[in-house]
C-alpha positions in Angstrom: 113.7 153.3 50.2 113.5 149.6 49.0 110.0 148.0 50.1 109.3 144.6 50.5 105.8 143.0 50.5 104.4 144.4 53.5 101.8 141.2 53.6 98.3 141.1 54.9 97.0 137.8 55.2 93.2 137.8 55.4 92.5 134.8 53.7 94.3 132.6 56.4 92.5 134.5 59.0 89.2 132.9 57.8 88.1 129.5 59.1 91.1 126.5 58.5 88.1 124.7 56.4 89.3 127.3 53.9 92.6 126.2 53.3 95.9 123.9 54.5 98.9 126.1 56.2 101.6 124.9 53.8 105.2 126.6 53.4 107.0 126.2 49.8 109.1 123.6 49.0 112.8 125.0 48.3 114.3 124.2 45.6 117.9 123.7 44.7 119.4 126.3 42.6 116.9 129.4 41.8 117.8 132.1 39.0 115.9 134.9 37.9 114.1 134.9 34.6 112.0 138.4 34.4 110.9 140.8 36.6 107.5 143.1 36.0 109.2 146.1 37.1 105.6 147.9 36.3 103.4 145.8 38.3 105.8 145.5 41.1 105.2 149.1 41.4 102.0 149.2 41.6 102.2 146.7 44.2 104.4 148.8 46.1 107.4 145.8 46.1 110.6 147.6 45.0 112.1 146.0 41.9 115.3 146.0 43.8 114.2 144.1 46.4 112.9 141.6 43.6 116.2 141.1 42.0 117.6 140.7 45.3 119.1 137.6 47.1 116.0 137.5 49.4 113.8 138.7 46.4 114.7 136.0 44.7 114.7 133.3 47.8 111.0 134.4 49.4 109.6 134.0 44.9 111.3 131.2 44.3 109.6 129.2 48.0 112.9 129.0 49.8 112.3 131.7 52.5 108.9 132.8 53.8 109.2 136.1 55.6 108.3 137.0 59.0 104.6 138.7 58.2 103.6 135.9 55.8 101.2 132.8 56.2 101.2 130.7 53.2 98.1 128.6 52.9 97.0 126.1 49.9 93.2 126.9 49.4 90.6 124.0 48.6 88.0 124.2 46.4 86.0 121.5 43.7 84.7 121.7 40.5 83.3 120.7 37.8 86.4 119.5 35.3 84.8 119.2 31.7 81.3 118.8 33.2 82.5 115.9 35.5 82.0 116.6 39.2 85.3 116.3 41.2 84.4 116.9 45.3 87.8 117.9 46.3 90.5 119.5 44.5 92.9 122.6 45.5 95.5 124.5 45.2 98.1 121.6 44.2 101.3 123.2 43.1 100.2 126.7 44.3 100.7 128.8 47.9 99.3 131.8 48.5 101.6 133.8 50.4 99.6 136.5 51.9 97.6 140.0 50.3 99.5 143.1 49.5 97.4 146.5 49.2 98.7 148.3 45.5 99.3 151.8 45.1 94.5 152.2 43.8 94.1 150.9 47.6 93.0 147.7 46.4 94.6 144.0 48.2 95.9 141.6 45.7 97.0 138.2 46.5 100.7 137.2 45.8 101.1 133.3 45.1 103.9 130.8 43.7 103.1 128.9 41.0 104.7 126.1 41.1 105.8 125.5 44.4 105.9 122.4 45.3 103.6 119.5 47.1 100.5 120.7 49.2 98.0 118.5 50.5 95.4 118.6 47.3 98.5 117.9 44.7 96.7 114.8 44.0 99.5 112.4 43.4 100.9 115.0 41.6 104.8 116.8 42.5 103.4 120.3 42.8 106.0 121.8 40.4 106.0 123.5 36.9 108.0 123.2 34.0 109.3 126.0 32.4 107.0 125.9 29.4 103.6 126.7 31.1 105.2 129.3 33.1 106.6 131.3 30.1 103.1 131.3 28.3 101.1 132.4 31.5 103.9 135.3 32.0 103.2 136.3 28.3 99.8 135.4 27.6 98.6 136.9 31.4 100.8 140.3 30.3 99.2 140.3 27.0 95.7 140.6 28.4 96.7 143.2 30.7 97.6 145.1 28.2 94.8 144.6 26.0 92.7 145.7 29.2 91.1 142.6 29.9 90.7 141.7 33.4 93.3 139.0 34.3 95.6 137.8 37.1 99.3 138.9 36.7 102.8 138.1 36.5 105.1 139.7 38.9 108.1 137.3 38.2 109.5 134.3 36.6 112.3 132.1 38.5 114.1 129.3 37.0 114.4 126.3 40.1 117.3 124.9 38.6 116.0 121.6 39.1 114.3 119.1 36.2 110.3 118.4 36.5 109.0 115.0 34.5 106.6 114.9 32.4 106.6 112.9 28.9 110.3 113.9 29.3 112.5 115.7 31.6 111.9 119.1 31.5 113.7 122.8 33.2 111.2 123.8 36.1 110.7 127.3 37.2 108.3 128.8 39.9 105.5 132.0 38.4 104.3 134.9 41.1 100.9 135.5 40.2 98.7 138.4 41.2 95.0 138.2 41.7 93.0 140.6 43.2 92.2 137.1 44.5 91.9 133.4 44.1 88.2 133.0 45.0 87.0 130.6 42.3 83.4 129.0 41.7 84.7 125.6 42.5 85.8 127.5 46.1 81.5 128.2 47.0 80.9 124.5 45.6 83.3 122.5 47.5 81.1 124.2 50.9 77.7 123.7 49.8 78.8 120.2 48.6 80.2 119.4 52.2 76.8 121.2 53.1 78.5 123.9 55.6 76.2 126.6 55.4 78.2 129.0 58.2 81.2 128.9 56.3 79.3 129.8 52.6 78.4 132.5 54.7 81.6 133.4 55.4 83.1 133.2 52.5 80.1 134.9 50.4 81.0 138.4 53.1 84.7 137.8 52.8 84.2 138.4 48.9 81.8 141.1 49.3 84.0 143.0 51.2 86.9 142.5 49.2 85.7 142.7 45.9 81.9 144.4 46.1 82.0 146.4 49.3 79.0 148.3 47.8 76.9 145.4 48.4 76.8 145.4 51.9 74.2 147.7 52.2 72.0 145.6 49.7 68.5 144.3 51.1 69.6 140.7 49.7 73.6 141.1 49.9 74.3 137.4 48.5 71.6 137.8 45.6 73.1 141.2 44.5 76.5 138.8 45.2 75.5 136.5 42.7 74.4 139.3 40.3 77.4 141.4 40.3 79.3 138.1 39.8 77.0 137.6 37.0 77.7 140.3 35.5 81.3 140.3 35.8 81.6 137.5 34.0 79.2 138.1 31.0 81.7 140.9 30.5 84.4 139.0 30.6 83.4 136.5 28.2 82.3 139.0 25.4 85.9 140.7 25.9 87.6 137.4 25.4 85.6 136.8 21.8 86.4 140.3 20.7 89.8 139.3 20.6 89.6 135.6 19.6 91.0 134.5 22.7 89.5 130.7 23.8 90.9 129.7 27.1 90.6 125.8 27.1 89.9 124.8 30.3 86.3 126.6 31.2 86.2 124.6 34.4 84.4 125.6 37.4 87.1 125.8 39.4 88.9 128.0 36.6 86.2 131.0 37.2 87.3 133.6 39.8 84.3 135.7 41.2 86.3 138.8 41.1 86.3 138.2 37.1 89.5 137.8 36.6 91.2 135.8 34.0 92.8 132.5 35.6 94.4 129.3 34.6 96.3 129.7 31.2 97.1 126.6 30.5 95.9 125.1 26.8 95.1 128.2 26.0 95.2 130.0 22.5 94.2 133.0 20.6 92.4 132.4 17.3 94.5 132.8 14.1 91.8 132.2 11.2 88.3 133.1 11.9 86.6 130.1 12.7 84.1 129.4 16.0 84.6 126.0 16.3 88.1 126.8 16.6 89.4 124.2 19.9 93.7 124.2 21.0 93.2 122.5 24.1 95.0 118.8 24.0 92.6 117.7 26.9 89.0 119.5 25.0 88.7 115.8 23.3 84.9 116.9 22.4 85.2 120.5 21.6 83.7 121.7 24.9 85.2 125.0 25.3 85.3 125.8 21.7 85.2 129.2 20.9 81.7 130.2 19.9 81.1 127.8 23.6 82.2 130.0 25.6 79.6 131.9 26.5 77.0 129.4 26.7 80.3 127.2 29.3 80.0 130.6 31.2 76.2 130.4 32.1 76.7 126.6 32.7 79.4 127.6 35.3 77.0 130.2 37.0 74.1 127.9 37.5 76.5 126.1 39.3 77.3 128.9 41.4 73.6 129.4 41.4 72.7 126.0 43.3 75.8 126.8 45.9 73.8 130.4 46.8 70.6 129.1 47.4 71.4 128.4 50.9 72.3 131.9 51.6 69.6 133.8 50.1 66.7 135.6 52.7 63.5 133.5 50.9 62.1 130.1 50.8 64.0 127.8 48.6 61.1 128.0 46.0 61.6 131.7 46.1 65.3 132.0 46.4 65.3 129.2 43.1 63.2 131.6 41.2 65.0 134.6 41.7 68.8 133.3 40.9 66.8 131.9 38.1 65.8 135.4 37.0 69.3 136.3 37.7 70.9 134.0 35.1 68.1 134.7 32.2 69.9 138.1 32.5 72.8 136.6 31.5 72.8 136.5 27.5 71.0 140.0 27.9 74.6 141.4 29.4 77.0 139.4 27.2 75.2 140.6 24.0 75.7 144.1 25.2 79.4 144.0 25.7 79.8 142.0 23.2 77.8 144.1 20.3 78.9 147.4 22.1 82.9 145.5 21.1 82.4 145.0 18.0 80.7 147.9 17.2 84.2 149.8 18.6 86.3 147.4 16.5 84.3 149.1 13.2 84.1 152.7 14.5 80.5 152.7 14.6 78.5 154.5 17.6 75.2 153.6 17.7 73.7 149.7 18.0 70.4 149.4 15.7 69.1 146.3 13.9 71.5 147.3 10.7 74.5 148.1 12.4 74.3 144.2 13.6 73.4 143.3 10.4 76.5 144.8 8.4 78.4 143.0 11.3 76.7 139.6 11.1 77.7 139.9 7.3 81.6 140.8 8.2 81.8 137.7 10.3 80.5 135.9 7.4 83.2 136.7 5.2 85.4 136.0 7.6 84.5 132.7 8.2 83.9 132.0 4.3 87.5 133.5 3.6 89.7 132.7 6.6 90.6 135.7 7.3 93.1 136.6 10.2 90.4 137.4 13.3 93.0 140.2 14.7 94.5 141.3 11.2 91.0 142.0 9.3 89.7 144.6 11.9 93.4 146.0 12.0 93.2 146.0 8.3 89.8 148.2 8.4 91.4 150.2 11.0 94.2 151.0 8.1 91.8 151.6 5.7 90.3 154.8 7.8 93.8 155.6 8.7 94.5 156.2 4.8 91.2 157.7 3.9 92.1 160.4 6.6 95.3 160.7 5.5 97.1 160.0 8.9 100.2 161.4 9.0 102.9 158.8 10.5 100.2 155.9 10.7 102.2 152.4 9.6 100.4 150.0 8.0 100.3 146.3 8.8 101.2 144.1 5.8 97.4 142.2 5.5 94.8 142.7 2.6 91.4 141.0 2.4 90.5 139.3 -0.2 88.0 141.3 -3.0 84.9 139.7 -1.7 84.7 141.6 0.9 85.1 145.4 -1.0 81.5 145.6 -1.2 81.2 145.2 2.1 83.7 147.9 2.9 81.6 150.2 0.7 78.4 149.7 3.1 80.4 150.0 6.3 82.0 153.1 5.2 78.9 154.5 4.0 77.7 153.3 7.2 80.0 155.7 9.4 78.8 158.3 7.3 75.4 157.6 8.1 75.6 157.5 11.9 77.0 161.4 11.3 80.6 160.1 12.4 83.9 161.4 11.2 86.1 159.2 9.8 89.0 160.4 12.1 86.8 159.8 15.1 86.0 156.3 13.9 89.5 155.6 13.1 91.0 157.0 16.9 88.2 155.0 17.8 89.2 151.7 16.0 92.8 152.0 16.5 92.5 151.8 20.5 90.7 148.2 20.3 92.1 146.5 17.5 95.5 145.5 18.1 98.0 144.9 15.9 99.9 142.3 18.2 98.8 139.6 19.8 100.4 136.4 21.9 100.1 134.5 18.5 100.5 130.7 19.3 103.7 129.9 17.1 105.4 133.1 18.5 104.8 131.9 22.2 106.3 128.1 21.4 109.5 129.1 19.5 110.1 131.3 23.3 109.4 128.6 25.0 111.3 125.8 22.7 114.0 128.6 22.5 114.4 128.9 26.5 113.7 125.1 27.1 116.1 123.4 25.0 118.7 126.0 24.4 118.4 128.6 27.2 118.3 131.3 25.3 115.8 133.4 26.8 115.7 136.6 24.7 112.3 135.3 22.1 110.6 135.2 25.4 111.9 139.1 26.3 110.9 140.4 23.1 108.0 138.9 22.7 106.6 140.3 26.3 107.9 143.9 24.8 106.2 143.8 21.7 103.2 142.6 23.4 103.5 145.2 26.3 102.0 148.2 23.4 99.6 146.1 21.5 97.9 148.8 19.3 101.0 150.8 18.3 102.3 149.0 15.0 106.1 149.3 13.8 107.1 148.1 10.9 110.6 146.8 12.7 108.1 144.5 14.6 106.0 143.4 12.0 106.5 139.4 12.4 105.2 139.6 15.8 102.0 140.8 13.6 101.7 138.5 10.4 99.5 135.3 10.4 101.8 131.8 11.2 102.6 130.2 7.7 101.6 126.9 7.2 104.5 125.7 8.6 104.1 127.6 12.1 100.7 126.8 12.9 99.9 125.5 16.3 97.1 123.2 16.2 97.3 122.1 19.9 98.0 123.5 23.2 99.1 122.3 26.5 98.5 122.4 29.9 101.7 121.3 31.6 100.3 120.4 35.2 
């Protein structure tokens, strides 16, 4: 039986402050680019229907089916620490919630879809480009288990978008478990509407912490959970050396998810002052920024709470500000519980971080590959434990750091580990493949300027089993060359 999206739509049942009721703009000749077979499965939307005619008319805007509402949502933010009142969805329609095969909803939007009344001058559409890297880069952190919206499709519009030249457009299907962002609670307590903070606050406690309902103080646990959420998001984007570039208040989803993956990049060398982003001109969502741009962002969210808290303002102030001194308490947890994974070692004390303050180090010193070292040390265990069938990536460290191998090794011995449990351990969260920034723009130049799509497909495979190494796949593992690097990103709005 072939299912369509059987949508709810929950969002546009709220109050019309919320949003604008917007259609997609068709466009003039749509072609399919990739379907996620896997995720449309989960969602319960047959793959068949996808790669339908009327699959590929109701992705690519130019039918809107019977149980859908599509809405633009508004929000504002804070855009590299300058306040912006009003912004929105403005090349983006949410087309209504779909409820996956874990009983969860998750919004279903197109990306890319034309005019909507917060496009800001702008035409609402997407070039190819962008959409290629958030299908691979979105995918990529799936896979490596970090939460993120999704990519259910990619469609070609067969029409040209202009930028700083004339460009192929194409149209992304994201999923979110939804599009709730920080900039969506500021935009209200900026317009000072109380009533509908309140009503958005319950709408995302129901949908994304229905535990909290039962709280004394619902909206302070709210802003806890939310809190916490993101502390752990953070750390799990440093332990892979991923730096999103646009750390913008209205690029934070309270469910925790991953958005907006625009001038983003993963880190080749070690190096925390490492910045892609064209439009960072000041370094302000560096690398080793993040987390500190993360807190920044909450005490925004703080301010937009106080409102909906049971207390006096005094009291309500002190207790979100209690709330956010938690913050660097979580991250460091995640993040020191990550790395100590990434070197096989169980238990946190005061040495443990000190043999891993001195890796970092000699990473930094050396330049050594961020993904590639801890893969590296993951080989090392693999061969002292003679693993039968384990392949090897082709990376060394240099000799400064054999000492230091020494230690931790005597290290895992010292925490009464096995060296096969440290190595299973290692191997499931250092991976061998990442969206490596000269990878993703020789897809996109390959797809862009000659059509030839088949980089892109690979890629996505390779990346879709990031820990299993083969040695028939090992450029999609080495370090960029001189040549290759990509020392800026883009983000193609």
């Amino acid at each position: 039986m072939i299912k369509k999206p059987s949508f709810q739509c929950n969002f546009a049942h709220l109050k019309t402050s919320f949003y604008s009721k917007i259609s997609p703009s068709p466009v003039k000749s749509p072609s399919l680019i990739k379907v996620n077979n896997t995720l449309a499965n989960f969602l319960q939307i047959s793959p068949e229907w996808l790669n339908s005619e009327e699959g590929l008319s109701v992705l690519s805007g130019n039918l809107v089916l019977a149980n859908s509402t599509p809405v633009a949502a508004v929000y504002a933010g804070h855009q590299f620490g300058q306040w912006n009142p009003q912004l929105g969805d403005g090349r983006a329609v949410l087309l209504g919630e779909v409820t996956a095969q874990d009983g969860q909803l998750y919004d279903i939007q197109l990306k890319g879809s034309g005019v909507t009344p917060y496009s800001r001058r702008g035409d609402g559409r997407s070039p190819l480009g962008p959409v290629l890297r958030e299908y691979i880069v979105s995918e990529a952190m799936a896979q490596l288990n970090i939460p993120t919206t999704r990519s259910l499709m990619a469609v070609a519009t067969g029409e040209a978008v202009q930028r700083e030249k004339i460009l192929p457009g194409a149209i992304l299907t994201r999923v979110a478990k939804s599009h709730i962002r920080i900039g969506s609670f500021q935009f209200f307590a900026a317009q000072k509407e109380s009533q509908a903070l309140k009503e958005l606050a319950d709408f995302v406690i129901v949908r994304h912490y229905p535990d909290l309902k039962k709280s004394p103080d619902p909206y302070l646990a709210l802003f806890q959970a939310i809190l916490e959420r993101q502390a752990q998001l953070i750390a799990q984007w440093q332990l892979v050396g991923f730096i999103h570039g646009v750390m913008n208040t209205d690029n934070m989803l309270v469910s925790g998810e991953t958005i907006d993956y625009g001038p983003c990049a993963f880190m080749d060398a070690y190096d925390v002052e490492a910045c892609f982003s064209s439009i960072d001109y000041y370094g302000r969502y560096k690398y080793s920024s993040q987390p500190e741009i993360a807190l920044w962002n909450l005490s925004c969210l703080a301010q937009t709470f106080v409102p909906l808290l049971n207390d006096s303002d005094e009291l309500s102030l002190n207790k979100l500000h209690e709330a956010l001194d938690s913050f660097n308490e979580h991250y460091d947890y995640h993040y020191f519980f990550g790395l100590h994974q990434k070197l096989g070692l169980a238990e946190m004390t005061e040495q443990s971080h000190r043999l891993i303050e001195e890796l970092l180090a000699l990473m930094a010193e050396h330049k050594t590959d961020f993904s590639l070292t801890f893969r590296h040390l993951t080989d090392v265990l693999a061969e002292i434990c003679m693993i039968e069938n384990h392949q090897a990536v082709a990376y060394r460290l240099p000799s400064a750091f054999s000492v230091w191998i020494v230690q931790w090794q005597a290290f895992i011995k010292a925490q009464n580990l096995s060296a096969e449990h440290a190595y299973k351990t290692m191997l499931s969260v250092n991976p061998a493949f990442i969206p490596r920034n000269h990878l993703i723009e020789e897809a996109i130049v390959e797809a862009t300027e000659h059509n030839n799509y088949q980089p892109f497909h690979q890629l996505v495979s390779v990346l879709s089993n990031p820990y299993q190494f083969s040695v028939e796949n090992s450029r999609y593992a080495q370090a960029p060359n001189t040549e290759q690097l990509v020392l800026h990103t883009f983000c193609g709005t």
